[in-house]
Structure formats: C-alpha cells, structure tokens
N, C-alpha and C positions, 0 to 999 in steps of 0.2 A: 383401484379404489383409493380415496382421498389416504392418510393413516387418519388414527383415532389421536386425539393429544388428549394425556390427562395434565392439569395444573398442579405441580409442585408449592410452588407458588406464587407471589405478585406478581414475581418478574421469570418465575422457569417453569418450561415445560416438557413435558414427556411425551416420547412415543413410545409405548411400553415395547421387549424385545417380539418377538414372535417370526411365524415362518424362518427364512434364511439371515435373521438379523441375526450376530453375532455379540452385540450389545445394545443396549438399547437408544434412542435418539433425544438428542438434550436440546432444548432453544432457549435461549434467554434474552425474551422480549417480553414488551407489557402488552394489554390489551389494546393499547393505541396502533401499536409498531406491528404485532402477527395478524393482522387480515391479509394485510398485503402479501406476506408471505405464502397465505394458505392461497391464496385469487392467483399466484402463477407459478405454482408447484412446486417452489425452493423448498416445501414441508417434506412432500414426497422424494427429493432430493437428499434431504436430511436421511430418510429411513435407505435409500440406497447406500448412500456410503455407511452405512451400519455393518452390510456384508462381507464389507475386506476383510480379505484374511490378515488377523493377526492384531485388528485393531481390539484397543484397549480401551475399558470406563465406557465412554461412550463414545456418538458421532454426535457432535457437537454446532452448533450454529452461532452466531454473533446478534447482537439487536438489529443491525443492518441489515439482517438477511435478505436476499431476493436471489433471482433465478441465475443461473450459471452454466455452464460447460462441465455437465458432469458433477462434481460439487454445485453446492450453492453458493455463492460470492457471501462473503461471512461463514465459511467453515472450514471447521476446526477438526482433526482429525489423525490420531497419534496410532503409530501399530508399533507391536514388539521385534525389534528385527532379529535379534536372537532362537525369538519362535517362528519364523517364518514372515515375517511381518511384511506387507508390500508396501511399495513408492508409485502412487497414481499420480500424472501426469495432469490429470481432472482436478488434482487436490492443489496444482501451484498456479493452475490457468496459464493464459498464449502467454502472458502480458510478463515473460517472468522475469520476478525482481523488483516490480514495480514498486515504488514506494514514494515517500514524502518527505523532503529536508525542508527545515522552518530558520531560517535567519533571523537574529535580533537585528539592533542599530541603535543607532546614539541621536537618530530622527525621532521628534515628535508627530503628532497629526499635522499641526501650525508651520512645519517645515516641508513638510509633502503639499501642504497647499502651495505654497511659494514658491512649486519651483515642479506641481503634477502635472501639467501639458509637456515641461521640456522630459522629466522621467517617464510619463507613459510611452508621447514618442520615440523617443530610445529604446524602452525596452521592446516598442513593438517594432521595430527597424533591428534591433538585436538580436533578440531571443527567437530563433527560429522554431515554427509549428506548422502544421499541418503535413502534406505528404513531402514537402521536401527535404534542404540537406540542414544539416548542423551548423555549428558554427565551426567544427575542424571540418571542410568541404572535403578534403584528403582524408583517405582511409591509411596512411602510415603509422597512427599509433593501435589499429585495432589489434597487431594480434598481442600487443602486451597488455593494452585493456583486458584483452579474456582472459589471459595470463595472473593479474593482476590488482584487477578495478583500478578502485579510483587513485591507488597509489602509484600507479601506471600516467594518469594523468598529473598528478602534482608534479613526477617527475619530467615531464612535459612542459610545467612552467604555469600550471593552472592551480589556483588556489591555494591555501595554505597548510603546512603541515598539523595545526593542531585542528583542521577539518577531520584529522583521521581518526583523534580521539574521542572526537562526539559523533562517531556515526557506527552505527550496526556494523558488529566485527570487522572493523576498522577500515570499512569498504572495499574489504577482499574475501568474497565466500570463498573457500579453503577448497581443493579437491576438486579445481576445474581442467577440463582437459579439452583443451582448444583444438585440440585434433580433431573432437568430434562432432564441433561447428562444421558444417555441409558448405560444400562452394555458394550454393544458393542463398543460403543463410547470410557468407557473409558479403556477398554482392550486395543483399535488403542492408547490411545493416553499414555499409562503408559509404560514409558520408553524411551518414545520420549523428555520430556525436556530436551532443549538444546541443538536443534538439526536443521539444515536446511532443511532438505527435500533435494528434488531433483527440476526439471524442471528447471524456472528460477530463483531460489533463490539462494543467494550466499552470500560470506562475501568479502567484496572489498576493498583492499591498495591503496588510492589513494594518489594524490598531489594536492595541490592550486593551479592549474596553472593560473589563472584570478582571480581578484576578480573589478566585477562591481561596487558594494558599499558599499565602505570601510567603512561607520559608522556602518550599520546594521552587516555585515562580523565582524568587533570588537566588536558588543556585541554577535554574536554568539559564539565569541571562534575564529573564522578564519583569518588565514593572508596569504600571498601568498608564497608557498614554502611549507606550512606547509604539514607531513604526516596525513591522516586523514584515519580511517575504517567503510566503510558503511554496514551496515549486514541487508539483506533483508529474510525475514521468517514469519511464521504465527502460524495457529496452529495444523500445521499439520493432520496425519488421527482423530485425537479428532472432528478439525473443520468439516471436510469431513461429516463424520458420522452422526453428527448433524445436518449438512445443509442436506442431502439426506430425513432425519429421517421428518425433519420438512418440508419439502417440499412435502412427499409421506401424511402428514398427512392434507394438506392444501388442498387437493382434493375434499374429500367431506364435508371439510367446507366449500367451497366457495359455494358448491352446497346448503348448509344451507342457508348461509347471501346471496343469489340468484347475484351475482358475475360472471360473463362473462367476458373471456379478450380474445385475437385475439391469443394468445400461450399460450398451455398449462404449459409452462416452466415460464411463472407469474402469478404461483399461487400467494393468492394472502387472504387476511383475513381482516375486520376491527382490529385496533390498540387497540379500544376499544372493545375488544372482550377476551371468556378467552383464545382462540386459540392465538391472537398477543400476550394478555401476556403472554402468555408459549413461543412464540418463541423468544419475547424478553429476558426474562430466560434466554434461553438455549443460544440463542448467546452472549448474556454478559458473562457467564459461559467462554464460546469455546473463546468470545475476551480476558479473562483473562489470560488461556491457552497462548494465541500469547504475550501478554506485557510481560508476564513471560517466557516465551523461548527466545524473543529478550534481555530480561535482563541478564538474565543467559549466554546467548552467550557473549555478551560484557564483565560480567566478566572474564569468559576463554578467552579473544582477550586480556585483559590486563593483563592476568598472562604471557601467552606467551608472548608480548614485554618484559616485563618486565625478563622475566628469558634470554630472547636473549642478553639481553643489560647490562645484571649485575645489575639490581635496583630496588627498592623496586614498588610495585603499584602505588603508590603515586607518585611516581619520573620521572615517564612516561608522567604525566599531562594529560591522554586520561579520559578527560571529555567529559560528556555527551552533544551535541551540541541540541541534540532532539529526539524525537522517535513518528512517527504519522503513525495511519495504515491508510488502504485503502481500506479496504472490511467490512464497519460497517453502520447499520440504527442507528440515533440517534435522541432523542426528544429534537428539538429545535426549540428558539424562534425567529422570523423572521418579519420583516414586509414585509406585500403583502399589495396592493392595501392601502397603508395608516394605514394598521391594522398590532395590536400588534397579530401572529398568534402561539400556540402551534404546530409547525410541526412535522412529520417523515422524516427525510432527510435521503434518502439514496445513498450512496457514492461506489458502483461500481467499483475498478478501479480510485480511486479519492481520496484526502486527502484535508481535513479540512483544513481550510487557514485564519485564525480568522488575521483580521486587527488592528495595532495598537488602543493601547483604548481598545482593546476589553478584560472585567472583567475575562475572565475565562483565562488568557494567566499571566504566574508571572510575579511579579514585571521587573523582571531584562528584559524581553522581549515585554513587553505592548508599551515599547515608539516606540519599531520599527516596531512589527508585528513575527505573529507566524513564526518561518522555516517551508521550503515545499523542500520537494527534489524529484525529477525527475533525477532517476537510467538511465543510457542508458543499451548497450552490456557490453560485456567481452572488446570489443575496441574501446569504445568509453567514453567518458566525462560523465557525471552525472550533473549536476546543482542543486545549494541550488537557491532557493526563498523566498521571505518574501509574507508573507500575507498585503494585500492593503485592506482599506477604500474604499466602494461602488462596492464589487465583485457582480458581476451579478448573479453568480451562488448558492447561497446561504452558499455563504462562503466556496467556494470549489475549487480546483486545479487538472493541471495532477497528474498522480502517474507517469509518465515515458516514455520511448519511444512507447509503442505500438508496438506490433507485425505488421510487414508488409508482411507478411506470413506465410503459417502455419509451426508445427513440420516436419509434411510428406514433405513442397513441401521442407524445408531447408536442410534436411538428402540429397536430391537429387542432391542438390550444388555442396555440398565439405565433404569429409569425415573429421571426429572429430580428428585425427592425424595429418592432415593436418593443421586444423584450428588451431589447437596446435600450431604449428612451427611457423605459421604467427604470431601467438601472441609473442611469444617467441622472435623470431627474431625484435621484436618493442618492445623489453622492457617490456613486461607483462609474469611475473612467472605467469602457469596455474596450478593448484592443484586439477583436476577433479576426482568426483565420478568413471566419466565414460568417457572416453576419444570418444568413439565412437557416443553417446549424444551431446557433442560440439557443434556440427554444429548445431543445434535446438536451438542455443543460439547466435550463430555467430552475431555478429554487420551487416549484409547482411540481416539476417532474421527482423529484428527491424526500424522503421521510423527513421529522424534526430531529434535525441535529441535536438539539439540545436536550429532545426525550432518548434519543440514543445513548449521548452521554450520560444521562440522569440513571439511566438500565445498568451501564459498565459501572458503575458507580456504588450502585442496590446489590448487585451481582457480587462484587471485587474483583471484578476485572482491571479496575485500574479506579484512581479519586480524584478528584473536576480539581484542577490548578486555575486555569485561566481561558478566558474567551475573546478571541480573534475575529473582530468586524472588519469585512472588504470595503477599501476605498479604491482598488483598484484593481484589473484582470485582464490579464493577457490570456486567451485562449486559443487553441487548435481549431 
C-alpha cells in the first residue's frame, strides 16, 4: 500500500512514523515535482529506508526524487554509528562517487562561436564515452588512484595542483583499501580512466546566463556571460562491480547481526562491524577511481581549448570552480536532538552542501558556503548553489533534475536524430556516443530544473547563485 503523505508545508512532506518505521519519512518537493515521485514508488522507497537500524530525525528525500536501487535517487539518510547505526550499500548506488566538477574560463559566448565546430570536434575525438577505454588506455596508475584519487593523478602529470583545493575533500575519500577492489572489478575499471561512460553523463559548454548572487558567483570564479564546462562521470564499471560485489555479500550478514528491512535491495550491515568496514574500504577505493577520472577529464577539456584557441593552458583561466560527488556514505558529525552525534550519512543522488563557517570548506570559500550544482538535460540550464547555515537535511542538496520518466517510456517520444536537430536548431552542438540513445536523455524525460532549484532554495538546502545555459554536449 501506497504510504499516506501528510503536508508540512509548501515545499515538505511527511510520511508519518508507523509499523517498522523507526522515524519518520521527509520529502521536500512542491506540488509540481511529487506526482512523479508517488507514479513510480520512490515515496514507498522513502518509508523503507525509515527502517534501518540506528537511523536518525528522518529518512529523507531531495526535490529530485525518483525511483532507485534500494534508496530513491535524491535520498538522504544518516544513522548513529555509535548506537548501532548501519552502512547500506542502496544508500550510495552502483555508480559510487559519482559526481560533478564545473570549470570557469576567460571565454565568452562570442569566443566559443569563433572557434565551436573546431572545440566540439576535439572534444568529441578527445573525451572518451560510452563502453569503451579512457583517455590513460593503460591501467598503470590505477592502483595509486584507489590509493589516492585524484592526487594520484596530478602526480601523473594531469592537471593542476590548486584543482585539489576546490574539490570535495580534496579528491581523496580517506580510509580506502584497495585490497578490497576484486580482480574483476579492477579488469572493468583498467582502462577506463578518463572516461564518461555512457547513460546520463556528459561533459557540458555552457554560458552564465543569470547570476542571482553576485558576491558568492565572484568568489566562485563566476560572472555573467562567462563560458564555463560542467563534466558529470563517476567511477565507472570499477564502481559497478564493487557496489554489486558488496551488496551480494551483505546477505547473509545481515542474517548474522539479525537485521530485517522491508527490501531486499537494503541490505544493510552495522558500520561498526568488519563487513561495514570492508565496505567502507572498498567504496572509498571506487570514490577515489571517480575524483580521479573527473580530474583527468578536466585536464583533456583544457588542453582541447587551449589548442582551439592558440594558447597555452594557463591562458584559458578554466579554473576549478569545484568538484562534489553524489553517490557517497560518509562519517560525519552532526547535531540531533542537542547531541554532538558520529553519523553515516548517506547521500543517494544528493551532494554535500557544508554552509558557510563550515571548517572543512578552504579558506577562500568558508565566508560564502560550499558550491552545489544541479545538472538539468542536454536543453536545459544547470544551476550552481551555495551551501546555507541550518540545512535541515544534514547538510545535503539536489544533485539535478531527476528523471521524470523512464529510459523505455522516453525512447518511445522522439527518436535520438530527431532530438538531435531540436537541439541543434537552438544553438546546442550535440556530440553523442550514440545518436539513437538521445532521447533517454531529452530535457522531456527530466523534472524542471529550475523548480528544483527554487524547492532547495524555500527548503535551505542551499541559495540560487547563478544559471548555466548548454551551447554545447558531448554525451555517452
């Protein structure tokens, strides 16, 4: 049976606690954004993850919401690990690590016309996507990438060092154990760095077309007009592998630590167990994998302007604006109920949103709060946010628009040729894997971005900085 939501208000809602729920279930969307959710059970999703043992406040959702692996992609969901608290596997999805680094540049729009057929071409002869290899076709630096991330790769010759101060804990998830990446695992994932994948990941040419607040927008790096590249990727079949690996083996551990949940798809382990710490291992490993292929790609996105435009790397200015993923558990501290608490927060579909003040954000971005970007389609806008002071959700944000349907029903639309030409005809170069695929990606298939962002907003999830219109998309 469906759950019952009662309204909080404009933008939250409740599913009050009851039966095996151990808190009760939170969403925060508007009335535009949750049909969708309730039409393909990401609600029902919500009140399962209520039942972990040891979660705290609530089980939480994002404006994005839609259906998932176990979680709902957009949820949010913290336990106590001191009381038992578990690490579900469901709660980081296959994809772990996955995230978004957004480049400025010293390019306007007037500059990417003059020079966008020799830049598209490049980047789509460059940036490798779909099932094949990376741009390092050798798997020689992966086992210091898992070691390491992406400061594994700078040390390689890729990118620059002040990339590591604007990226999510400085693109090395802490407390990876590469041992416990599986031969399997790293066969999928040797040869893949530097690489997009396929589905919805992409590398994206955009423009400034808005900027709502111009002080935080200027210590990002951002001004209106500017050309800017958002690259969305993870960690590929490395990640897969591990999250399947770790998931099939959390079966009959649960059945050890006597563990019951309402789907089998959250499984589900005490944190203080050796089962959590092996799986926290291995996905810090598979998150290192992801910082270090988003970094890697950024470097190939600035050798290509740079060779289009006749100038050195340097001469480009495509600094690192940020880089935060969106499919990670992570142990942090939080106050509940008045108490200083060691949690597992896990972020689903959702990116860390640390509010000014907050000690682990550098200097140069503390006084305004962390960036959060929310990716739309191929045709539509994107949004940076900043991180706010008293986020409800444990310091957590969308990742993006959310699918508003599935792959299957959107292939049925409009074919991927088609969708081509619409874009094309509005100003956006498309540079696809697979031109037939498209449609699975169509701005048709996805919620409004912009009502997303207007929800994290109302909520304080994070506060609208600026708005990023596609001229340009390399996709998987």
């Amino acid at each position: 049976m469906a759950p019952q939501l009662q309204r909080v208000d404009e933008v939250t809602w409740e599913i009050p606690r009851h039966g095996g729920m151990r808190v009760p279930g939170r969403i925060f969307a508007s009335e535009a954004l949750l049909p969708r959710a309730e039409d393909d059970q990401a609600v029902q999703q919500v009140e399962n993850v209520a039942h972990l043992p040891g979660i705290v406040r609530a089980a939480m959702a994002m404006p994005d919401i839609h259906w998932g692996y176990g979680f709902p992609i957009g949820g949010v969901a913290a336990t106590d690990v001191e009381s038992g608290g578990v690490v579900s596997p469901g709660g980081v999805g296959f994809d772990i690590g996955c995230g978004v680094r957004l480049l400025a540049s010293r390019f306007s729009l007037a500059d990417f016309e003059d020079h966008r057929e020799n830049v598209m071409a490049e980047l789509a002869r460059r940036i490798p996507r779909g099932q094949g290899e990376g741009a390092i076709a050798e798997g020689s630096l992966l086992g210091e990438v898992l070691e390491r991330g992406a400061s594994a790769a700078l040390s390689a010759g890729y990118g620059s060092g002040s990339d590591l101060e604007r990226c999510e804990e400085h693109g090395t998830s802490s407390g990876a154990d590469p041992k416990s990446i599986s031969e399997r695992a790293l066969q999928r994932g040797r040869g893949q760095l530097g690489s997009l994948g396929a589905g919805n990941h992409f590398l994206e040419v955009q423009v400034v077309d808005l900027v709502e607040d111009p002080a935080a927008a200027a210590v990002f790096g951002l001004a209106k007009g500017m050309l800017t590249v958002m690259i969305h990727c993870g960690s590929r079949g490395l990640g897969h592998q591990t999250c399947q690996e770790q998931v099939d083996l959390m079966g009959p551990a649960m059945a050890r630590h006597r563990i019951e949940m309402p789907d089998r798809q959250l499984a589900c382990v005490p944190v203080r167990s050796p089962e959590g710490h092996a799986y926290l291992g291995a996905m810090a490993a598979a998150a290192n994998f992801a910082w270090a292929n988003r970094h890697v790609l950024a470097d190939e996105t600035r050798r290509v302007f740079a060779a289009a435009f006749g100038m050195t790397v340097e001469a480009t200015g495509m600094d690192l604006v940020y880089d935060v993923a969106h499919n990670l558990a992570k142990l942090e501290r939080h106050t509940v109920d008045g108490e200083d608490r060691l949690l597992c927060v896990h972020r689903k579909g959702a990116t860390r949103a640390f509010g000014p003040g907050h000690p682990e954000l550098p200097d140069d971005l503390r006084g305004v709060g962390q960036p959060v970007f929310l990716p739309g389609s191929m045709g539509t806008a994107s949004w940076v946010l900043r991180g706010v002071v008293g986020n409800p959700a444990f310091d957590s944000a969308a990742h993006g628009a959310g699918r508003a349907m599935s792959r299957h029903a959107a292939l049925k639309i409009r074919g991927g040729a088609e969708v081509r030409q619409e874009l094309e005809t509005r100003g956006i170069s498309v540079r696809p894997g697979s031109t037939r695929l498209l449609s699975e990606e169509a701005d048709y298939a996805y919620k409004d971005v912009s009502e997303v962002a207007r929800v994290c907003q109302a909520v304080g999830l994070g506060g609208l900085v600026a708005r990023l219109r596609p001229v340009g998309v390399v996709k998987g």
